[in-house]
N, C-alpha and C positions, 0 to 999 in steps of 0.2 A: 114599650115604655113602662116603668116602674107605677105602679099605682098603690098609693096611701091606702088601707083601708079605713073608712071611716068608726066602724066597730073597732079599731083598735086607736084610731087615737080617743073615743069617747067614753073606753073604758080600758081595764087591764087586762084585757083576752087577747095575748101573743103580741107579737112585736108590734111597735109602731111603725116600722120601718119596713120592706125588701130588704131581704139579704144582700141583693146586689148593690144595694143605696149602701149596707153599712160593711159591707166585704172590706172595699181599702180602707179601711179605715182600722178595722182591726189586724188586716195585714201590716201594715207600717210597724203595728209595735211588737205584733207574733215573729215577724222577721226579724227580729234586734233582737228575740230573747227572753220577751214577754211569754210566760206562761198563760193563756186565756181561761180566765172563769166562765164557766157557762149553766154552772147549777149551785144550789145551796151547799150541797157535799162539796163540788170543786173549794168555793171561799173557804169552808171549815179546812180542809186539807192544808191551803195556802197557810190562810190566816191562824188556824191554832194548829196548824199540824207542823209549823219550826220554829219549835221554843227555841228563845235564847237568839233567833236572828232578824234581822231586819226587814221588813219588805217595803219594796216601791211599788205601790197602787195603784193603776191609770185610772179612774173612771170616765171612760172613754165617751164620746158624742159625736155626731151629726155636726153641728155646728161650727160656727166660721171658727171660734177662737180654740176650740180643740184643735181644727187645721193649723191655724196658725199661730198659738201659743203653748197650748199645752203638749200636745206628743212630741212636737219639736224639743221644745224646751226638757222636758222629760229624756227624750234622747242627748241633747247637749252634756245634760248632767253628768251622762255615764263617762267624760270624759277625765271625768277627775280620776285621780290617783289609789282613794276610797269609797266605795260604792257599797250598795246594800247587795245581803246576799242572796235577796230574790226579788226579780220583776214581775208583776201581774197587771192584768187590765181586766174589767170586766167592762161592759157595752151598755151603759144608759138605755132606755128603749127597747132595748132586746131582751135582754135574757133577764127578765123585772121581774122574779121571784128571786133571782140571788139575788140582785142588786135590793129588793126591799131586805131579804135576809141579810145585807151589808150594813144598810145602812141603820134599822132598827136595833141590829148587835152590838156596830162598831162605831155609829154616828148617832147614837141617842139623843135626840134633842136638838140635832142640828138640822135645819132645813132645808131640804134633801134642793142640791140641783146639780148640774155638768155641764160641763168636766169638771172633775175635781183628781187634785193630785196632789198623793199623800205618801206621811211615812208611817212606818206600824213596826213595833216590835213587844213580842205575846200579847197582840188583841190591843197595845195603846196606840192611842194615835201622838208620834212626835210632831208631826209636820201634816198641818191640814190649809191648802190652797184651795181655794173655793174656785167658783165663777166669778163670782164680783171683783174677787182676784185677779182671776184669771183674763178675764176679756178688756180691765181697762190697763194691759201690762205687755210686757213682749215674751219672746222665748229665750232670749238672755236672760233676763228677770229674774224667771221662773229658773231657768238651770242654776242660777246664781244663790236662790234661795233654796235652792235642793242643795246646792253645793255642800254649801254652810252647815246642814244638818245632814248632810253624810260626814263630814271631816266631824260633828262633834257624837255623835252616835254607830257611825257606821265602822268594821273594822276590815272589811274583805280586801284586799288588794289587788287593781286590777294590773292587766300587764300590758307589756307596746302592742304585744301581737293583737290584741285585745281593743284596745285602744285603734290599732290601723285597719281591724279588722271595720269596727263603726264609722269610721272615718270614708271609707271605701261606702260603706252603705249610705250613709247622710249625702255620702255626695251624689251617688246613685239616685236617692229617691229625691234631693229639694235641690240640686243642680246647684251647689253652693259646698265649698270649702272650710268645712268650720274652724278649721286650724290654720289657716290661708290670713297673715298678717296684712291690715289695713295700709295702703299708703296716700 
């Protein structure tokens, strides 16, 4: 069995987490296409290393409403027509030296928590979804308000294959048709 260490959740020395606790969890979005941040250099690379384009942010969590709002929802989004031209997540709890480098660089003033999911282009943030957001909301919601700010800032064009290719994976990991009309 996975065991918490108390030294780490009492201070900031190493994960709060087993890897194994936060493994699927980063798989879901590394598998769609998410690039993973896992050091200060990684977010610099990400976040100022492609001037001029868009990125989608996961900051990823443990947590029920990452399960079942945020990365859903985050993947939903990709189904639009226009999308950002780079996915990234980085892992709350884990890897908390980039993530303090994230948010001190890129969230100045904002009161750090997760998940959060965002838009960024050269170091702004367009679109910043909190937790407070996040958890009293669903994953339509959220892809709905990604949507909106990919169609007004984003310019990349995805394609069917593209499109059937996540369609194929969504259904794979949450046993649910996301294109599959209601009757």
């Amino acid at each position: 069995m996975a065991m918490i260490s108390l030294d780490s959740l009492m201070g900031n020395q190493g994960p709060s987490y087993p890897e194994q606790i936060a493994a699927p969890y980063r798989k879901e979005l590394v598998d769609a296409g998410f690039e993973q941040m896992m050091s200060v250099e990684d977010v610099e690379k990400v976040l100022a290393g492609n001037p001029g384009k868009t990125v989608l942010l996961v900051l990823n969590s443990v947590c029920g409403c990452s399960a079942r709002v945020s990365r859903p929802g985050a993947l939903l989004s990709f189904f639009n027509h226009v999308v950002p031209d780079v996915k990234a997540t980085l892992f709350a709890g884990m890897e908390k030296e980039a993530v303090a480098h994230f948010r001190a660089n890129y969230l100045n003033g904002i009161t750090p928590s997760s998940p959060n999911v965002l838009l960024l282009k050269d170091g702004q943030v367009l679109l910043h979804l909190q937790r407070h957001q996040i958890e009293t909301t669903d994953a339509g919601t959220i892809a709905d308000a990604l949507i909106t700010a990919y169609n007004e800032y984003c310019t990349k064009q995805t394609t069917e294959a593209e499109r059937e290719e996540l369609r194929s994976y969504f259904k794979n990991l949450y046993q649910v048709d996301p294109l599959a009309t209601q009757e």
